[in-house]
C-alpha positions in Angstrom: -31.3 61.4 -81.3 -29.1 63.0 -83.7 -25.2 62.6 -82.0 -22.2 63.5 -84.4 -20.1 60.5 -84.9 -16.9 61.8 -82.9 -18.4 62.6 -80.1 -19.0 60.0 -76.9 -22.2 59.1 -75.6 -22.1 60.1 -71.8 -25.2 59.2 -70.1 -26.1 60.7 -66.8 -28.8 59.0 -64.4 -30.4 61.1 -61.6 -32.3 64.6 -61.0 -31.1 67.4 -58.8 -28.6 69.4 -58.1 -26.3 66.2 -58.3 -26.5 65.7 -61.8 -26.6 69.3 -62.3 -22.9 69.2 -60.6 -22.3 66.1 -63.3 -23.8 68.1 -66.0 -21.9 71.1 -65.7 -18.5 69.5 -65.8 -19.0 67.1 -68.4 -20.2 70.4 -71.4 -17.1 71.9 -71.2 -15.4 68.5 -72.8 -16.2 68.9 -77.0 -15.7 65.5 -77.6 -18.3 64.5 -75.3 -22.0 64.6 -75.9 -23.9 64.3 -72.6 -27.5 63.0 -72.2 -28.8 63.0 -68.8 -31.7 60.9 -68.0 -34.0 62.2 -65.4 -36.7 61.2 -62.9 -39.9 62.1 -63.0 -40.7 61.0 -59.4 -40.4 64.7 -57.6 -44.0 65.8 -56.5 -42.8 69.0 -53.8 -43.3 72.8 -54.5 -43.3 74.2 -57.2 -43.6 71.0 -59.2 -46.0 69.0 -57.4 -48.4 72.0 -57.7 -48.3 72.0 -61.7 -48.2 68.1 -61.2 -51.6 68.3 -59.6 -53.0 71.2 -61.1 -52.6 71.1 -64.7 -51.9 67.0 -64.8 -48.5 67.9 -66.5 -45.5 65.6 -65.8 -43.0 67.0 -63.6 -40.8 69.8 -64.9 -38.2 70.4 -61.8 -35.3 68.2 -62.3 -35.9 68.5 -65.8 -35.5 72.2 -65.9 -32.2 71.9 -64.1 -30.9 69.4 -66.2 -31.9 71.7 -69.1 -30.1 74.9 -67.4 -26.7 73.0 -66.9 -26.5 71.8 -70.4 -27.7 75.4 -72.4 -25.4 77.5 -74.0 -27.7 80.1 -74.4 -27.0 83.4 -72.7 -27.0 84.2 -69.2 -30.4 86.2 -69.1 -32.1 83.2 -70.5 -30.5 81.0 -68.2 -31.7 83.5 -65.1 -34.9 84.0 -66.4 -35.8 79.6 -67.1 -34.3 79.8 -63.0 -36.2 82.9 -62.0 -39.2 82.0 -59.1 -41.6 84.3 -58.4 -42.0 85.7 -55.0 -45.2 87.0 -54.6 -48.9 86.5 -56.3 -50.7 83.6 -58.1 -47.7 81.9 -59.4 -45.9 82.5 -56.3 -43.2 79.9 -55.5 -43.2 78.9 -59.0 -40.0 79.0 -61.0 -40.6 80.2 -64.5 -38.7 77.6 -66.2 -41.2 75.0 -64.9 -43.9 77.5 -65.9 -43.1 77.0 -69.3 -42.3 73.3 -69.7 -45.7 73.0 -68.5 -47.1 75.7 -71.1 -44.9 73.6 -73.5 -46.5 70.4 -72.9 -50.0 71.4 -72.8 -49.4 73.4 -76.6 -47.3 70.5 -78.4 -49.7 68.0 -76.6 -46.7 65.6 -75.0 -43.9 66.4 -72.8 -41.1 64.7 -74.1 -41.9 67.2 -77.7 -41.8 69.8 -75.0 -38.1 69.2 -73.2 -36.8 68.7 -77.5 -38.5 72.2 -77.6 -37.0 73.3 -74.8 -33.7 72.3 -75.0 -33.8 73.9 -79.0 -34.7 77.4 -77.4 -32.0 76.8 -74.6 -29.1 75.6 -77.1 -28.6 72.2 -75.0 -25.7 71.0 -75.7 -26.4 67.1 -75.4 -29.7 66.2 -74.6 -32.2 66.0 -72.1 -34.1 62.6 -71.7 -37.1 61.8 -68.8 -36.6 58.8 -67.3 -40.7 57.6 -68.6 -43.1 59.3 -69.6 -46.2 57.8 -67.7 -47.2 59.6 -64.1 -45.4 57.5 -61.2 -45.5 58.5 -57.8 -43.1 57.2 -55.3 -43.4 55.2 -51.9 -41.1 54.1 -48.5 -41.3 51.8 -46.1 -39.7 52.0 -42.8 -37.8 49.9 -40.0 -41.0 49.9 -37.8 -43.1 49.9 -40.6 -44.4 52.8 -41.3 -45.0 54.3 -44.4 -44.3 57.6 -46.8 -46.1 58.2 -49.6 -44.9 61.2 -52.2 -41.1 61.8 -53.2 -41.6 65.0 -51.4 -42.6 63.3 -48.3 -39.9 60.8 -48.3 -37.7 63.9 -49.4 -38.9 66.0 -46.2 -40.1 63.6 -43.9 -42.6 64.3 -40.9 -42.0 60.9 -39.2 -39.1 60.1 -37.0 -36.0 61.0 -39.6 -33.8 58.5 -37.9 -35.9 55.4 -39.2 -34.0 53.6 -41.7 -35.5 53.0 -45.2 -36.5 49.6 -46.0 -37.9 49.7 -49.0 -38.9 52.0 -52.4 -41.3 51.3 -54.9 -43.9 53.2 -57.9 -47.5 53.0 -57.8 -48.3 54.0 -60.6 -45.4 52.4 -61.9 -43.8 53.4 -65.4 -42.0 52.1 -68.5 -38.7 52.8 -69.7 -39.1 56.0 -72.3 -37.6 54.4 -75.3 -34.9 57.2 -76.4 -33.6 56.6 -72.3 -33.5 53.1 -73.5 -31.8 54.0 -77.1 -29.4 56.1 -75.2 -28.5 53.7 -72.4 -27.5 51.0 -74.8 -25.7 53.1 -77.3 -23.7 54.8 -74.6 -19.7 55.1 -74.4 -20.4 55.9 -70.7 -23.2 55.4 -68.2 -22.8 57.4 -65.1 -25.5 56.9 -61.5 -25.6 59.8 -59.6 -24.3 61.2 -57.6 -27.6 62.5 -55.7 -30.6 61.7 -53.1 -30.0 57.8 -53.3 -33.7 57.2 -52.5 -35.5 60.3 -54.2 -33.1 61.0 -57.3 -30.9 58.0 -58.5 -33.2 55.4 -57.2 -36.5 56.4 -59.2 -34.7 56.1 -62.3 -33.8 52.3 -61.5 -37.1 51.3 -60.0 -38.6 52.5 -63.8 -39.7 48.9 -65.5 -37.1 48.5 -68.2 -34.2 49.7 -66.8 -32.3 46.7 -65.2 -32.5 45.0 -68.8 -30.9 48.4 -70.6 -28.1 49.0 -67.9 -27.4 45.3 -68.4 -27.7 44.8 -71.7 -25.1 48.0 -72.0 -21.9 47.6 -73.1 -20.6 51.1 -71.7 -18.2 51.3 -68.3 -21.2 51.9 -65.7 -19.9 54.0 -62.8 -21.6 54.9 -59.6 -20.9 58.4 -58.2 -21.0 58.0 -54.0 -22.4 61.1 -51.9 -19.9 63.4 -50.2 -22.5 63.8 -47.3 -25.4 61.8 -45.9 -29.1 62.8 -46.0 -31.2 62.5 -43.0 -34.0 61.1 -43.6 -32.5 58.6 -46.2 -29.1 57.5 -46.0 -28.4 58.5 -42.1 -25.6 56.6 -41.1 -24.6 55.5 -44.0 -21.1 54.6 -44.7 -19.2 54.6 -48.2 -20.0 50.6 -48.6 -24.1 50.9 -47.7 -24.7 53.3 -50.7 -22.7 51.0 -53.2 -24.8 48.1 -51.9 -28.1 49.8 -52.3 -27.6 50.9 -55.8 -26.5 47.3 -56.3 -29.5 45.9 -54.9 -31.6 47.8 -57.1 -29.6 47.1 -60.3 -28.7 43.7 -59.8 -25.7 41.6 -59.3 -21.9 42.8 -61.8 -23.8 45.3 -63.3 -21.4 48.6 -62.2 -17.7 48.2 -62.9 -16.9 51.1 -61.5 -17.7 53.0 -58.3 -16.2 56.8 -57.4 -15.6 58.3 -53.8 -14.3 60.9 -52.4 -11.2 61.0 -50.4 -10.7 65.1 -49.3 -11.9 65.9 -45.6 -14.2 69.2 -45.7 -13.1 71.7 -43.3 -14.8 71.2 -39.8 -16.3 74.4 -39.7 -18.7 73.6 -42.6 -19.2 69.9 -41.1 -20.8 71.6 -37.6 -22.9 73.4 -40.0 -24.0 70.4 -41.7 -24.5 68.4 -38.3 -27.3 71.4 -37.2 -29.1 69.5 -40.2 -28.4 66.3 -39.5 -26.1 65.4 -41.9 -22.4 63.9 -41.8 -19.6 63.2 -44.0 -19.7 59.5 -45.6 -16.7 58.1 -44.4 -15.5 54.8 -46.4 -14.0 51.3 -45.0 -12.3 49.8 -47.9 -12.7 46.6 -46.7 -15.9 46.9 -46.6 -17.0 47.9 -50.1 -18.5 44.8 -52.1 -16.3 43.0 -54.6 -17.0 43.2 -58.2 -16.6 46.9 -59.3 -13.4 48.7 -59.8 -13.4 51.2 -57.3 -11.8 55.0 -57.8 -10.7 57.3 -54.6 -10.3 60.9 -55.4 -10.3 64.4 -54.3 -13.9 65.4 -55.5 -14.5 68.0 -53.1 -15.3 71.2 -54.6 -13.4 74.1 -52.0 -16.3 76.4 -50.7 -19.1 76.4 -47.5 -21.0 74.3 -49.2 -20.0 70.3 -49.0 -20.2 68.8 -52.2 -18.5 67.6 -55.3 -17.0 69.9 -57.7 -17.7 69.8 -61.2 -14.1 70.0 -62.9 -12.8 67.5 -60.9 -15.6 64.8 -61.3 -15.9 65.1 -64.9 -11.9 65.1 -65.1 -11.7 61.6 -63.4 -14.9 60.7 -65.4 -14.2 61.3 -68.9 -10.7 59.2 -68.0 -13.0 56.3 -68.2 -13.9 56.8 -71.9 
């Protein structure tokens, strides 16, 4: 990975539109050079389809990650997002499209995403978490079980249930540029995202206890603005710092970040139709060890979740 010497090494851990939000703030600072590392657990829509189809590793979160980090123009960037409505490819997005055209013509997928992110002028770069097939797995209170990201993601079982455990089967090795890029980094940053589909993944990935501890960098964990049912419901601040802790092991973070702004209640009733409610956080609860950061976070808009400005402002203060 070719990084100029003045720039910082921020690495980004997660999939979705949470690291998307990261993402986007973190470009607009020149002196930093921002590599997100992605899962490769997601297995729904348009991606599980190629996934099972053409055998191709999973393109989503990578395309996203790809999107929020190109420079290239704004046709480009609509057409990598555009999804068909209608016909064979319908529900596809075209960006995933060709990641897996991509991988099946340069024969590997990581030699695709260093493809894609030269035709999309990424500034940073774009890393999957491994590069071997893993599928994702839950286990419930009453011990039941979920098998598929997707499932766990958008579950047909009794939402309520609380997770008791995740784990990979198949499971996967640390790709060895996330591992390069872990312990080189000036900054490792965990989320924020779906703590049991998108951050969690990345940690379960054999390999990546011994990078993030053998790290050097400041490694900061990003709490949700909002709980997910399904995975985190009834979560408060303290239970999502404990989970990532429990899957990263003990003095590993030294930082953790939370929100502090109230959303409007208009746009929490609309969030309650769905299940989901603001994660409200007990100091006293929060485990010792990390440093922990309150701030306004809250991006100002219907929609209830962080803003990218002000994340990547507080952020790149720990450089």
């Amino acid at each position: 990975m070719d990084i100029p010497k003045d720039k910082k090494r921020v690495v980004v851990i997660g999939g979705g539109t949470g690291t998307y939000t990261v993402l986007s703030g973190l470009k607009k600072y020149p002196h930093v050079f921002p590599i997100a590392i992605v899962t490769m657990a997601d297995d729904g829509g348009s991606t599980g389809a190629l996934r099972t189809s053409l055998g191709v590793l999973p393109p989503g979160d990578i395309r996203r990650a790809l999107v929020a980090l190109s420079e290239a123009e704004e046709t480009v960037l609509n057409l990598f997002n555009y999804r068909f409505p209608s016909g064979a490819v319908e529900g596809h997005s075209f960006g995933n499209l060709f990641l897996a055209a991509l991988e099946k013509t340069l024969g590997g997928f990581d030699r695709a995403v260093e493809e894609a992110s030269r035709i999309l002028r990424v500034r940073g770069a774009v890393v999957p978490v491994t590069l071997d097939k893993v599928r994702l797995h839950a286990e419930y209170a009453d011990g039941s079980m979920a098998h598929g990201e997707t499932n766990i993601d958008i579950p047909k079982h009794d939402a309520q249930l609380r997770l008791k455990r995740v784990w990979l089967d198949p499971s996967g090795a640390l790709n060895p540029k996330a591992r390069e890029a872990i312990c080189s980094a000036d900054l490792v940053i965990v989320g924020p995202g779906d703590l049991y589909t998108s951050i969690v993944p990345n940690l379960l990935v054999r390999g990546m206890q011994d990078a993030l501890k053998e790290s050097k960098a400041p490694k900061v964990y990003v709490v949700n603005v909002m709980t997910k049912l399904g995975e985190t419901h009834g979560f408060c601040a303290h239970m999502f710092v404990e989970e990532i802790t429990r899957h990263i092991g003990e003095n590993v973070l030294t930082h953790v970040l939370y929100n502090t702004a109230q959303p409007e209640e208009r746009f929490l009733e609309f969030y309650s139709a769905e299940g989901a409610v603001y994660v409200v956080c007990d100091e006293q609860l929060l485990p010792k060890g990390p440093q922990y950061l309150a701030h306004d976070v809250l991006a100002i808009g219907s929609l209830i979740r962080h803003d990218p400005d002000k994340l990547a402002r507080v952020l790149t203060s720990l450089l």
